[in-house]
gemmi code that builds the backbone of each chain (N, CA, C; Angstrom):
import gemmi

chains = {
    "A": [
        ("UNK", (-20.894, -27.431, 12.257), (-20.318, -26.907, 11.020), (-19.834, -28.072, 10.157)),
        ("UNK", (-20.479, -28.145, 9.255), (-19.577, -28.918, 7.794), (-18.087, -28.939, 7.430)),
        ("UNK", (-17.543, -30.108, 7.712), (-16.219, -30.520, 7.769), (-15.420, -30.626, 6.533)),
        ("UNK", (-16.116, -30.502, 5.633), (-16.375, -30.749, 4.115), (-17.207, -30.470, 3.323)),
        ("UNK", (-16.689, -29.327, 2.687), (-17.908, -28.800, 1.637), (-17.735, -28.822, -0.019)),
        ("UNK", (-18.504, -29.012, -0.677), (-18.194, -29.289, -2.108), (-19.133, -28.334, -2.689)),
        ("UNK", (-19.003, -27.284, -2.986), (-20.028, -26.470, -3.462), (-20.724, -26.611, -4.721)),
        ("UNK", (-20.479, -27.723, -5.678), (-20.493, -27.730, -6.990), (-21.589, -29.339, -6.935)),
        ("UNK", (-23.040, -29.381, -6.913), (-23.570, -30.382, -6.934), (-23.364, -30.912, -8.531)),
        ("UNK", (-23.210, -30.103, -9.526), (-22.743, -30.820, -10.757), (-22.115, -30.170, -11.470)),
        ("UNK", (-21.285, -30.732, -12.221), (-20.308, -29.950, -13.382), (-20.332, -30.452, -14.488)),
        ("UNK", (-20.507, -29.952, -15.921), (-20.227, -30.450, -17.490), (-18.769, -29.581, -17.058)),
        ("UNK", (-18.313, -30.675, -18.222), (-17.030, -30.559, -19.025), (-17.062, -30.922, -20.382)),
        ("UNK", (-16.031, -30.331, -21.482), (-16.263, -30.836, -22.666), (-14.864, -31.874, -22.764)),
        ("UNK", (-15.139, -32.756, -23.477), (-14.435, -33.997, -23.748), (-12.588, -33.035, -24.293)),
        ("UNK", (-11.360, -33.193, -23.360), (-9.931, -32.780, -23.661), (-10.202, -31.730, -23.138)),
        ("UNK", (-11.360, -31.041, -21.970), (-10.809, -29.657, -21.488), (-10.449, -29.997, -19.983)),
        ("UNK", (-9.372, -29.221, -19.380), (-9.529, -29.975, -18.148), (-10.754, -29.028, -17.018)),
        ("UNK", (-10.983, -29.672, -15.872), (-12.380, -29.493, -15.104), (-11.332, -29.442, -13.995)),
        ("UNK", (-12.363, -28.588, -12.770), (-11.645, -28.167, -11.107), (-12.762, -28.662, -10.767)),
        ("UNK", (-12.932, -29.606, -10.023), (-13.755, -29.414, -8.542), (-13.483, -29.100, -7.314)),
        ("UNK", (-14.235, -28.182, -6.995), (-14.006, -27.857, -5.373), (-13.821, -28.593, -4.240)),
        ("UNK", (-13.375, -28.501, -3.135), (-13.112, -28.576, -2.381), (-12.511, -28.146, -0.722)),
        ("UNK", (-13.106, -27.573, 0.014), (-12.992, -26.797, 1.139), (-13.067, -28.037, 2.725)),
        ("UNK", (-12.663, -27.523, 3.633), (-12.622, -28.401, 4.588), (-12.383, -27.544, 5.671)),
        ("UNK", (-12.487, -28.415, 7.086), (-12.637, -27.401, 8.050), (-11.826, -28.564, 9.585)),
        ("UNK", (-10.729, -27.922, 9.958), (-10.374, -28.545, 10.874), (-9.454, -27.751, 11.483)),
        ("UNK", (-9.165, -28.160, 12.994), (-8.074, -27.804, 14.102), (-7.237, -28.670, 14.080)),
        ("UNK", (-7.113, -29.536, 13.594), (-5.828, -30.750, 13.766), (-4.934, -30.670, 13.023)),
        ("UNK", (-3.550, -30.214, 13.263), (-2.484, -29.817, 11.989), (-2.582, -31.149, 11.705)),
        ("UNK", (-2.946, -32.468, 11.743), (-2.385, -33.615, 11.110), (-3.612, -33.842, 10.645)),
        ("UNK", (-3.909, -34.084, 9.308), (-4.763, -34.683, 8.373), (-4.355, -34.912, 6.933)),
        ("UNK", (-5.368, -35.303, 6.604), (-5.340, -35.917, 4.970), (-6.334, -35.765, 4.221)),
        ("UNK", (-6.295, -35.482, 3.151), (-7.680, -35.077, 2.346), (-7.238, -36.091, 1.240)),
        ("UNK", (-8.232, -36.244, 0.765), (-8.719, -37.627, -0.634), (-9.721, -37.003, -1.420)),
        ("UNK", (-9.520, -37.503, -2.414), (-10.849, -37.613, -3.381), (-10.727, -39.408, -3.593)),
        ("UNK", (-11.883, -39.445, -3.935), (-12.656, -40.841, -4.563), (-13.306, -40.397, -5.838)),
        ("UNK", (-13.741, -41.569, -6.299), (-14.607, -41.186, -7.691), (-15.395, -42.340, -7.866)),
        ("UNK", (-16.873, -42.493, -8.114), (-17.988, -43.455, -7.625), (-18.344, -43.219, -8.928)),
        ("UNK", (-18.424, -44.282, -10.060), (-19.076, -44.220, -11.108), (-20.221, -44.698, -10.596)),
        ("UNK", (-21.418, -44.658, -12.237), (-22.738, -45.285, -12.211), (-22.539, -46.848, -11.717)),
        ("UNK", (-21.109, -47.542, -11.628), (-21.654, -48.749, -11.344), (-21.623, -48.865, -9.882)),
        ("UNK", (-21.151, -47.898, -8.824), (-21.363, -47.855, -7.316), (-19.929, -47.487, -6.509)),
        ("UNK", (-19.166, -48.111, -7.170), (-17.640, -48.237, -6.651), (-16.876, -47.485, -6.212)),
        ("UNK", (-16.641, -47.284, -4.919), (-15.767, -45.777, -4.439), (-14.057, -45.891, -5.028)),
        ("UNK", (-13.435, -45.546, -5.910), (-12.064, -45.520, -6.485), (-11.302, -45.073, -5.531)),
        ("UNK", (-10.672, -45.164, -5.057), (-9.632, -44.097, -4.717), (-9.095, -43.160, -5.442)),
        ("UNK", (-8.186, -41.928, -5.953), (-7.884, -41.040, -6.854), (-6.569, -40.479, -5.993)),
        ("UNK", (-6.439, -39.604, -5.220), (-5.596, -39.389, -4.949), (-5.216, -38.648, -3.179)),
        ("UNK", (-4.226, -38.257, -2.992), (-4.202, -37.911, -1.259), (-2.871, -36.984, -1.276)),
        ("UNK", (-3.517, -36.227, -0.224), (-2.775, -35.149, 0.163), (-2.180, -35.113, 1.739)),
        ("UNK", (-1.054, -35.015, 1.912), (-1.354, -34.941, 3.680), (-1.123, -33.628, 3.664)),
        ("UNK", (-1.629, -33.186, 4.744), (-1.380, -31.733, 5.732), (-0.015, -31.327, 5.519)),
        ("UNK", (1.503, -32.512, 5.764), (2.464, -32.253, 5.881), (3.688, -32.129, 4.488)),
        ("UNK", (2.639, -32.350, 3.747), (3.220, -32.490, 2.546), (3.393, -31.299, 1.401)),
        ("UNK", (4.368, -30.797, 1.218), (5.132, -29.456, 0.604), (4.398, -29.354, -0.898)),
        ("UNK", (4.618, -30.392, -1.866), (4.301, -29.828, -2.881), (2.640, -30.795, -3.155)),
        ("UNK", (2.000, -29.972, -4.087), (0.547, -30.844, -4.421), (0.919, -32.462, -4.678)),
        ("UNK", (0.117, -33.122, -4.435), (-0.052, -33.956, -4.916), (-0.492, -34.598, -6.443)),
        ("UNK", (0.057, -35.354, -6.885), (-0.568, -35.546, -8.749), (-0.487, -37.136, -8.604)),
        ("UNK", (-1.197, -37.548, -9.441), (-1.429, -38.870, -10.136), (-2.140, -39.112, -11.272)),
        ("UNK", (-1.033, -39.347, -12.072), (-1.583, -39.002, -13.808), (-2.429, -38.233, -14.051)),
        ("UNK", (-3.153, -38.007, -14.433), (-4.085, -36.913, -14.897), (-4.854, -36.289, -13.946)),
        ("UNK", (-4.913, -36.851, -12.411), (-5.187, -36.221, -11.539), (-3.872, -35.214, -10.620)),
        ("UNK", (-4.392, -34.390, -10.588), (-3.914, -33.185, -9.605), (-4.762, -32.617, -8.368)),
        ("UNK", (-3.892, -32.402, -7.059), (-4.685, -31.982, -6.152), (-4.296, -30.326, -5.938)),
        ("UNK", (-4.972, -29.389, -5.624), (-4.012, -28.264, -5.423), (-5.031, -27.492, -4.102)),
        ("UNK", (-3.920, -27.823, -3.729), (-3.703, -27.912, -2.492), (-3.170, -26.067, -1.734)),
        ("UNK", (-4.167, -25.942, -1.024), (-4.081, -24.239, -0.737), (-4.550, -24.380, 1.078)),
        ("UNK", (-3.418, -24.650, 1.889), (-3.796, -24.793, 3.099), (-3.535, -23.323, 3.917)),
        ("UNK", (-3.575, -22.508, 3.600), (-3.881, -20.927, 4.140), (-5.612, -21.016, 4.158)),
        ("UNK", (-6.335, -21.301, 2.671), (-7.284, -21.338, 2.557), (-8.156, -22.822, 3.370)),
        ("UNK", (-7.535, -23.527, 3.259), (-7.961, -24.433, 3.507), (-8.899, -24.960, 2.492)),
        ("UNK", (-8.245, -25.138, 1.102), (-9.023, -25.719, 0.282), (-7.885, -26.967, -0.790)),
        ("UNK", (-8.505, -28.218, -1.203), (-8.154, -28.955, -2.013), (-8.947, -29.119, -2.943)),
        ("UNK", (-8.580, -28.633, -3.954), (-9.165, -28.712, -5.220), (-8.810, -29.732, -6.322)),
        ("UNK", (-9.309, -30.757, -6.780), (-9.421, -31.817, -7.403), (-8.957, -31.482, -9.366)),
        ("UNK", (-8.165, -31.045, -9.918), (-8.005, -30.876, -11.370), (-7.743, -32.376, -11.747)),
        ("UNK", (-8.590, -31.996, -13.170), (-8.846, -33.472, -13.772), (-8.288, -32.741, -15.186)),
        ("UNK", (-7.154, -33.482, -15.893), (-6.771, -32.612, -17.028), (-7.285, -33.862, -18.309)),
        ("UNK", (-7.395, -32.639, -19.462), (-7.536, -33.995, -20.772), (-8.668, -34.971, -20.475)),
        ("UNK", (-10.554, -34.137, -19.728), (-11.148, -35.298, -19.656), (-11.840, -36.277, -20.279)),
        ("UNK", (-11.764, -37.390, -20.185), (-12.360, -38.320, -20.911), (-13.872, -38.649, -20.467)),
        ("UNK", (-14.868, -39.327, -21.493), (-16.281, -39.876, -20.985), (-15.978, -40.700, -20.156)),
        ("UNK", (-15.104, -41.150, -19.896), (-15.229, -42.332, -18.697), (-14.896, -41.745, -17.441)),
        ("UNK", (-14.650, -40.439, -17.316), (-14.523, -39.397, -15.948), (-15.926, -39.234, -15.581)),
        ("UNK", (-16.947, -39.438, -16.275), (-18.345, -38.757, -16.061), (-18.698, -40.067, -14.540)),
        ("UNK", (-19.057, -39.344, -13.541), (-19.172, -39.898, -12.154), (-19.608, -39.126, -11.334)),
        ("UNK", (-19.513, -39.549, -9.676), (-19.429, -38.474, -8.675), (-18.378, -38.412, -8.269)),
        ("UNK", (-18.211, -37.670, -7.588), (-16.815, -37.211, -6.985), (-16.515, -36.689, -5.904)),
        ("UNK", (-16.204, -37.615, -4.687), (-15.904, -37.187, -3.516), (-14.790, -36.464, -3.011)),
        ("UNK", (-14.797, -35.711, -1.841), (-13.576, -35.289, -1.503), (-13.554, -35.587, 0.153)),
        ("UNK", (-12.439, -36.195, 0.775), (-12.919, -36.763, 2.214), (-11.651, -36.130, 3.020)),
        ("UNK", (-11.976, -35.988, 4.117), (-10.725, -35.976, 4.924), (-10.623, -36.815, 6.412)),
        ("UNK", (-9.474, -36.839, 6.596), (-8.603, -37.593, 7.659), (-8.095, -36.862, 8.663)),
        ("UNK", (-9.122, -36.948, 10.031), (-8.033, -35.823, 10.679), (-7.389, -36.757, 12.045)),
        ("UNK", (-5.771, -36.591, 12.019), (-5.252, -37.068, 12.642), (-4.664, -38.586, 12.702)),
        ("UNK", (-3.637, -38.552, 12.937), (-2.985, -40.096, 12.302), (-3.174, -41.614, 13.357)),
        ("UNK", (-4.201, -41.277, 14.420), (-4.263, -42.669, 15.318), (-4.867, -43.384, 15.451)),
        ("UNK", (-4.174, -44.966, 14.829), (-4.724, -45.778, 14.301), (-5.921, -46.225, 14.665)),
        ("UNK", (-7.277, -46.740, 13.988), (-8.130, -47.000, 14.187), (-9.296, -45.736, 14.343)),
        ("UNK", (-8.817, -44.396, 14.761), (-9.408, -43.684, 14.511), (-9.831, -42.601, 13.070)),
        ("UNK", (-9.182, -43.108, 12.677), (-8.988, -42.418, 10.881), (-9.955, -42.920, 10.020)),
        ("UNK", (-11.208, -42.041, 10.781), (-12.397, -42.413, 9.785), (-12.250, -41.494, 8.635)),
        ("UNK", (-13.152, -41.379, 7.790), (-12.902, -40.527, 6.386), (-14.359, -39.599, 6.309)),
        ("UNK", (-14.593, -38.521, 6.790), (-15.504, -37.549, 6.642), (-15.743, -37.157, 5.406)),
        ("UNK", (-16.705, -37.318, 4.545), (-16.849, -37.167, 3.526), (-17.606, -35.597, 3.338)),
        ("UNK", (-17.187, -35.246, 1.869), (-18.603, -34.193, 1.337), (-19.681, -34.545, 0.712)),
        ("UNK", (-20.413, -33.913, -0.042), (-21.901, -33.893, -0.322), (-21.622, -34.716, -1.991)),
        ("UNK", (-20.220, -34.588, -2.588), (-20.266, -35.051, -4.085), (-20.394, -34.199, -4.773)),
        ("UNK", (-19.317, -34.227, -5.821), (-20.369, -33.432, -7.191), (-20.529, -34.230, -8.198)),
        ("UNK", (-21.478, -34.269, -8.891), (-21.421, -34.819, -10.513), (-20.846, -34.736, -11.473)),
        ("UNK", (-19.988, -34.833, -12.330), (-19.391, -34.996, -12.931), (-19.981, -35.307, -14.508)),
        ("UNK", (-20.425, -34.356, -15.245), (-20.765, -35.302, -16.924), (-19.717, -34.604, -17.880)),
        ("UNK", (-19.046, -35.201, -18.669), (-17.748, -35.195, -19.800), (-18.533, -35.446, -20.898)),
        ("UNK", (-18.897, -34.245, -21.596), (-19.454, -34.192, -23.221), (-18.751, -34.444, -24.141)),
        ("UNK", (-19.226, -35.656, -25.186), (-18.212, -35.516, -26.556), (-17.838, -34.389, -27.007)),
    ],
    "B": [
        ("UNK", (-6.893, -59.714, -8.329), (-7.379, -59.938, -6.868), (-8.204, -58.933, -5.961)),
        ("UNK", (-9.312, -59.469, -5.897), (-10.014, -58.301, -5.429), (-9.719, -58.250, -3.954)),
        ("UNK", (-9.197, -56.515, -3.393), (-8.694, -55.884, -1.986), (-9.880, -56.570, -0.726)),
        ("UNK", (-10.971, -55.853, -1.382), (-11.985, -55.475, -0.700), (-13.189, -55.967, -0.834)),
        ("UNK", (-14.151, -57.110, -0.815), (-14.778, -57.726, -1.355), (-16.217, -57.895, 0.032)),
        ("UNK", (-17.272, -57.730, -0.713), (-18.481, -57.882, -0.022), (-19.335, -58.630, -0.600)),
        ("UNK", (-20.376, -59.388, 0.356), (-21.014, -60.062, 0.041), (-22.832, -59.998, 0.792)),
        ("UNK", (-23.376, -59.674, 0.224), (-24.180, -59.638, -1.065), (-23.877, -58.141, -1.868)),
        ("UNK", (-24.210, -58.163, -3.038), (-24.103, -56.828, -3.764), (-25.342, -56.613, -3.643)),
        ("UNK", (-26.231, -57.497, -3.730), (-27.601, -56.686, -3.683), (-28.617, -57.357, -2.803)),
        ("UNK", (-29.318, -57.101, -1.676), (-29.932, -57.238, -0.958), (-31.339, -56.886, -0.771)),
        ("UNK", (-32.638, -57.300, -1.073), (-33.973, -57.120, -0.729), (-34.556, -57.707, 0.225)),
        ("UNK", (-35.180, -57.119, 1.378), (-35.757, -58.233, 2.296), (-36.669, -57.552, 2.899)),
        ("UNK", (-37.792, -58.239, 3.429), (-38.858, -57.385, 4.335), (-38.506, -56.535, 5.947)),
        ("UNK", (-39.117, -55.601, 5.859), (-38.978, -54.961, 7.292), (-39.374, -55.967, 8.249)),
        ("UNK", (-38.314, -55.759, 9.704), (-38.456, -57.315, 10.680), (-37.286, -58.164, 10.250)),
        ("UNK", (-36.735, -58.345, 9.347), (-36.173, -59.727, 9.203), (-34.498, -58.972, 9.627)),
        ("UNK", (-34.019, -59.816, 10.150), (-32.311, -59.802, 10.354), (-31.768, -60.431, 8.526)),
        ("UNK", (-30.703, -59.530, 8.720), (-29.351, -59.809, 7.920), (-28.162, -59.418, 8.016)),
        ("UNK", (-27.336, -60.694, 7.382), (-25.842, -59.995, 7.387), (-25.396, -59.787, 6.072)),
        ("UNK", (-24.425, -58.749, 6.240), (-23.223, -58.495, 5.236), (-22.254, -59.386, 5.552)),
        ("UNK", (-21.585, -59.764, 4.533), (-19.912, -59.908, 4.898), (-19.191, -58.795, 3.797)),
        ("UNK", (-17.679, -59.486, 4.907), (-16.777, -58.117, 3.890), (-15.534, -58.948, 4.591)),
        ("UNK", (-14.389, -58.798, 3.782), (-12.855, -59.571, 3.615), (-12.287, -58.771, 3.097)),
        ("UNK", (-11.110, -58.202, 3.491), (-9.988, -58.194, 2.426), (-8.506, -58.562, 2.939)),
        ("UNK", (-8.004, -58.785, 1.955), (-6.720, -59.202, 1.877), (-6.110, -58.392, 1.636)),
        ("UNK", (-5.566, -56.995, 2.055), (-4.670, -56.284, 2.311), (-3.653, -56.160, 3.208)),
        ("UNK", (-4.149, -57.189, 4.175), (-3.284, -57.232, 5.229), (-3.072, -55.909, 6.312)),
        ("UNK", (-4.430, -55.071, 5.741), (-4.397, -53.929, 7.143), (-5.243, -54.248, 8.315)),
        ("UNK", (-4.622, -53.846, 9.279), (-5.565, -53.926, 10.646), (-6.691, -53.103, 11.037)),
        ("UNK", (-7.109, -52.057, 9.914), (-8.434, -51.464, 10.522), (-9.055, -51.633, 9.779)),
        ("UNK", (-10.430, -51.835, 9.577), (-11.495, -51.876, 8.926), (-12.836, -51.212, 9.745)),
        ("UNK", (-14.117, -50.831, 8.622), (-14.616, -50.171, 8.701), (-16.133, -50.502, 7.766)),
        ("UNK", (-17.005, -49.709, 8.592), (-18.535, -49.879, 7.599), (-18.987, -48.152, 7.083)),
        ("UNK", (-19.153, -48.304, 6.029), (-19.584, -46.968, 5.560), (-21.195, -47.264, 5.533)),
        ("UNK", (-21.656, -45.909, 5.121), (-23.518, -46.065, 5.119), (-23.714, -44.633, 3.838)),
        ("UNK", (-24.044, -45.023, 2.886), (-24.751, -43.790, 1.847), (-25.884, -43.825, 1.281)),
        ("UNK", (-26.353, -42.893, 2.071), (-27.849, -42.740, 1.595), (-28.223, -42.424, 0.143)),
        ("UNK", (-29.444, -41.808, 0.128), (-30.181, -42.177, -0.799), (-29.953, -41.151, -1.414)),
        ("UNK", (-29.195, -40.145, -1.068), (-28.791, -38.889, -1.457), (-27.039, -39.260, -1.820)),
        ("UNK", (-26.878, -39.777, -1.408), (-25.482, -40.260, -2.194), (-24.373, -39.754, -0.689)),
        ("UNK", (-24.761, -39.191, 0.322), (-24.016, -38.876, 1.144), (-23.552, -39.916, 2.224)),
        ("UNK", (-22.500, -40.125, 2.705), (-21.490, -41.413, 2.982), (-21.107, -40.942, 4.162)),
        ("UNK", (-21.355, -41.582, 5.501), (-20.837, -41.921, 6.754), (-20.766, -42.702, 7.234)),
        ("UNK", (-19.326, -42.786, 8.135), (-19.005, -43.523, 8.851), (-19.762, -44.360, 9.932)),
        ("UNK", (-19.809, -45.336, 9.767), (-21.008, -46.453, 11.036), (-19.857, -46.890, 12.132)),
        ("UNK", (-19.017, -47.804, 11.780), (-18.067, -48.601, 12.924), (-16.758, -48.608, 11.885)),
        ("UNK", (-15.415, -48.789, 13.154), (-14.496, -48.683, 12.486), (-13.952, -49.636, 13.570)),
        ("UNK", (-13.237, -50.529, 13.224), (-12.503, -51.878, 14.096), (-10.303, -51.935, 13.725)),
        ("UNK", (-9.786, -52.160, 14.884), (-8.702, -52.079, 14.552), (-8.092, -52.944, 15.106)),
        ("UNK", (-7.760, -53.747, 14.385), (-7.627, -55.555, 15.558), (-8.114, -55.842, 16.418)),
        ("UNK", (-9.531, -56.541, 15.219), (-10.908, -57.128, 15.814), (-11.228, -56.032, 16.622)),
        ("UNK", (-10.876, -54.816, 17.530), (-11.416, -54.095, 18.481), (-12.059, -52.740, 18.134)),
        ("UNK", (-13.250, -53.136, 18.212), (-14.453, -51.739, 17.845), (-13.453, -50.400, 18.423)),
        ("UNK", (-13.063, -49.707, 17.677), (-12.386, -48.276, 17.849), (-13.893, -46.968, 17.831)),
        ("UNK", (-14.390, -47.150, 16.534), (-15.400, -46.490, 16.499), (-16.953, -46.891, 15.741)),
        ("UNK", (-18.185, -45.767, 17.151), (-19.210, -46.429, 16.666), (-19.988, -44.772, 16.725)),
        ("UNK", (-20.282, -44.505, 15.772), (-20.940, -43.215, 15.289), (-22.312, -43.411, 15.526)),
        ("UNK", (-23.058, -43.312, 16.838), (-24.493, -43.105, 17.173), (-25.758, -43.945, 16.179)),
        ("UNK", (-24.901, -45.550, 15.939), (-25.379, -46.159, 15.440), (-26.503, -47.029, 16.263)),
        ("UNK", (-27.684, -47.231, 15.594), (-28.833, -47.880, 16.413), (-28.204, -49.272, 17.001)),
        ("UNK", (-28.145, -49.859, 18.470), (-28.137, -51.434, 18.012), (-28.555, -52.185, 17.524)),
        ("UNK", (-29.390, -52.092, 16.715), (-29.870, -53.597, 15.996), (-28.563, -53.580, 14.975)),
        ("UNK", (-27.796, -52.778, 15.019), (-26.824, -52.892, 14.030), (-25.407, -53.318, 14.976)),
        ("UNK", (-25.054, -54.424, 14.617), (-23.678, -54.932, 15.048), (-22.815, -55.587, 14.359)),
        ("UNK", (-21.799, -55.073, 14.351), (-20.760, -55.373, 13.354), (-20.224, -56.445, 14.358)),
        ("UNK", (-19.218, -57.372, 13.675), (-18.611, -59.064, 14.361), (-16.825, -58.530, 13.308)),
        ("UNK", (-16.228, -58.623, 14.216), (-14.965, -59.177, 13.223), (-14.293, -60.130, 13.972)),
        ("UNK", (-14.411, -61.474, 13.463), (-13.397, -62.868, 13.915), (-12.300, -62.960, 13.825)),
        ("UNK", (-11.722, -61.790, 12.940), (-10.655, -62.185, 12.390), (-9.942, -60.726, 11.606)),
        ("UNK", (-8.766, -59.764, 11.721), (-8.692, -58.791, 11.122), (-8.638, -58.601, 9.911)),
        ("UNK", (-9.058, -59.857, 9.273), (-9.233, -59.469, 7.554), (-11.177, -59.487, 7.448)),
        ("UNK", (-11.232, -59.626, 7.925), (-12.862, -59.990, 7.895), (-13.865, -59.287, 9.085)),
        ("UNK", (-14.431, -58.010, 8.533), (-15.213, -57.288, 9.398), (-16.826, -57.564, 8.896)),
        ("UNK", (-18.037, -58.145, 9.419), (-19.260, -58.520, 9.035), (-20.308, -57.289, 9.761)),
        ("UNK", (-21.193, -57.212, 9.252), (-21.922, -56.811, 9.647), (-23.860, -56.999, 9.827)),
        ("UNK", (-24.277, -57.349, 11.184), (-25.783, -57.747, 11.155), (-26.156, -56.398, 11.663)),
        ("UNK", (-27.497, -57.075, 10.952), (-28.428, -56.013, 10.784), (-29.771, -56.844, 11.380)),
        ("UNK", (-30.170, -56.347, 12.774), (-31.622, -57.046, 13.503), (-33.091, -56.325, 12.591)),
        ("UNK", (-34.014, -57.166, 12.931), (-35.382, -56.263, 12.875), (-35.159, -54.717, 11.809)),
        ("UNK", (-34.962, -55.476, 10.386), (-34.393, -54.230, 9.691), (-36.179, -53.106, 9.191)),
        ("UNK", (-35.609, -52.027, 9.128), (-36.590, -50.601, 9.151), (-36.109, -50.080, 7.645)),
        ("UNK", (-37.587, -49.715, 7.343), (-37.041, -49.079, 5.865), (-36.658, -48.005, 6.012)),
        ("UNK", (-36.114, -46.678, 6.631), (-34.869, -46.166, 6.611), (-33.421, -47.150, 6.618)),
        ("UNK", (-33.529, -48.299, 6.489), (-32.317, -49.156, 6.786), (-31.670, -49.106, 5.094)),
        ("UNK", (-32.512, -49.000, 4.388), (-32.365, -48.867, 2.771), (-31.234, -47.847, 2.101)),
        ("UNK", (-30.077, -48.023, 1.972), (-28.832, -47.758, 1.623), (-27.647, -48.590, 0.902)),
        ("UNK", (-26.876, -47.800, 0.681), (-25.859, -48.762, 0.544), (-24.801, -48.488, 1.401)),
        ("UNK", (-24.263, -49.985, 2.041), (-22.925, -50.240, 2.696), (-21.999, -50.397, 2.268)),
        ("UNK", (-20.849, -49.765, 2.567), (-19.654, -50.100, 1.953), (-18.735, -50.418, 3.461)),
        ("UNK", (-18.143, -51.858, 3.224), (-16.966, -52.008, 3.936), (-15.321, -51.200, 3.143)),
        ("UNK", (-14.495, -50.986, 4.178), (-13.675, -50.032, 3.604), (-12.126, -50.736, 4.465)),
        ("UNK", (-11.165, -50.704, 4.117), (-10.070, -50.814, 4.772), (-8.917, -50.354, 4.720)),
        ("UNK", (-8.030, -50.192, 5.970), (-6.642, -49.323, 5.818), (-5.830, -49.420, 6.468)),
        ("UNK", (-4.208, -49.447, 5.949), (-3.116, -49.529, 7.217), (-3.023, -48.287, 7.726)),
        ("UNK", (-2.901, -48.068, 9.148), (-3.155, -46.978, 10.206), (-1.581, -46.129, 9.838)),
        ("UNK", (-0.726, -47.194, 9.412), (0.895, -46.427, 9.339), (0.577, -45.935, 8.241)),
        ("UNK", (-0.121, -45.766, 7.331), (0.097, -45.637, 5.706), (-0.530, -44.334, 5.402)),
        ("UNK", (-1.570, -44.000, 5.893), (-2.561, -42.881, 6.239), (-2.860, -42.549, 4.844)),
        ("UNK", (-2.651, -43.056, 4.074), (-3.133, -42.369, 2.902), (-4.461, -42.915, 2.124)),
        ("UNK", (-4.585, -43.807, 2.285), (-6.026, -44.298, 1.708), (-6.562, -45.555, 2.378)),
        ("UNK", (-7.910, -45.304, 2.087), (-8.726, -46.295, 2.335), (-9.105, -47.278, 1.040)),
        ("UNK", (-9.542, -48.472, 1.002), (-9.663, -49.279, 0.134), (-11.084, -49.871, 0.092)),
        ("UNK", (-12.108, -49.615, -0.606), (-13.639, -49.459, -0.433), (-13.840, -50.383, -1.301)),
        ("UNK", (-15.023, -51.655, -0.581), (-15.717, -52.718, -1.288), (-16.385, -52.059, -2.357)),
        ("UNK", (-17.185, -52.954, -3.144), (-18.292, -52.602, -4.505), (-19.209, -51.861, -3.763)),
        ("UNK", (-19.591, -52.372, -2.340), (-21.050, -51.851, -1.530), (-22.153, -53.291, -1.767)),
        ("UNK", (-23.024, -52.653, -0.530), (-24.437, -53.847, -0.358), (-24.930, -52.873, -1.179)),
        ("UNK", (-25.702, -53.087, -1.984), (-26.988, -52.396, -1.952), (-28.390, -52.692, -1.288)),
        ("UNK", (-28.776, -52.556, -0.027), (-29.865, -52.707, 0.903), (-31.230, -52.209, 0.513)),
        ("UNK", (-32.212, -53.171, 0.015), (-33.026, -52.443, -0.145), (-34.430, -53.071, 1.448)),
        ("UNK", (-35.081, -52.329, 1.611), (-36.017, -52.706, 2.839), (-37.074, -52.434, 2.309)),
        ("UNK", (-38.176, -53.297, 2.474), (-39.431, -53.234, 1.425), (-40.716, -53.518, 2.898)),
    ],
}
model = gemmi.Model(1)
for chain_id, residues in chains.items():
    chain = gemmi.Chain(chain_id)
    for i, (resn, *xyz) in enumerate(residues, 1):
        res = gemmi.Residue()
        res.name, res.seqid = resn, gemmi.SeqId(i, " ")
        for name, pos in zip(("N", "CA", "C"), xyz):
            atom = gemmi.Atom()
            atom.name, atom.element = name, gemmi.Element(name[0])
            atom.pos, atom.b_iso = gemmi.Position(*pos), 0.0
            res.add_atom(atom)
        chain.add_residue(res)
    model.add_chain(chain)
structure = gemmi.Structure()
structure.add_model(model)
structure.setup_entities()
């Protein structure tokens, strides 16, 4: 079973609306962490933002928001006010379990990302 | 100052021939790691090292062996390379106390001809 699913292989947005990407995940380990990244055309995995398992309210970082629905087991990526320079892919990864050296990052499939003038 | 830094960004070489990556960073975390994304853009984990000591190796072929001398510096060779070998690598790194992110090179880009 897929540990990480991104159901959305691409998304338009129009330039100042904000965009959701999906995000779903699948684990038994109350201790994890979910991420997004963001990989423009020039290759580069960004970091963006992180959520832990144990953590009460969503996570935000400037214009990124995570929202965060662990009944469902979903983290959803809001991008508010987007700009052309958001146009990328967009990962969402998770972390299960906190011991060291084992905290690889399971990734999803990506979605695309294009931000119209 | 760049975290996470690899070396070559771009790589062409014939099937058969050995190569290495390098990869450094100066973050001062003790685990490091090799990513692999195919041609489809999908990204897994290869080896993950946590002071110098291979923690994890995801059903990777051996001709592939990662070296770390040193915990800022995880390398990676590549024997008798196969054109499925054609991807890009990304070295990645992270403090194990910090759990919150990983810190990802530019990437090789590998091409096998």
């Amino acid at each position: 079973a897929q540990k990480i699913t991104q159901t959305q292989p691409g998304m338009f947005v129009q330039e100042k609306e904000a965009v959701t990407l999906d995000c779903t995940y699948d684990t038994s380990d109350p201790s994890y962490g979910l991420f997004w990244y963001k990989q423009p055309s020039s290759g580069e995995m960004i970091f963006l933002i992180y959520q832990g398992s144990y953590d009460q309210q969503n996570a935000t970082e400037g214009r990124y928001s995570l929202n965060f629905q662990k009944a469902r087991k979903s983290a959803n990526l809001v991008i508010s006010a987007s700009q052309l320079g958001d146009s990328a892919m967009y990962f969402c990864a998770m972390r299960e379990g906190f011991s060291g050296g084992y905290n690889k990052l399971i990734f999803g499939a990506g979605t695309r990302l294009a931000v119209h003038p | 100052d760049t975290a996470v830094s690899q070396t070559p960004k771009y790589l062409v070489t014939q099937m058969g021939n050995d190569k290495s990556i390098k990869c450094e960073q100066n973050l001062g975390h003790d685990t490091m790691y090799w990513y692999k994304q195919d041609s489809k853009k999908f990204l897994k984990i290869m080896f993950s090292y946590n002071n110098k000591e291979l923690i994890i190796n995801e059903t990777v072929p051996n001709r592939f062996s990662p070296k770390s001398p040193d915990k800022a510096h995880l390398n990676l060779h590549i024997n008798s390379l196969e054109l499925g070998d054609s991807a890009v690598y990304f070295c990645a790194s992270s403090h194990p106390e910090s759990h919150t992110e990983a810190f990802f090179g530019q990437g090789t880009r590998l091409t096998v001809v």
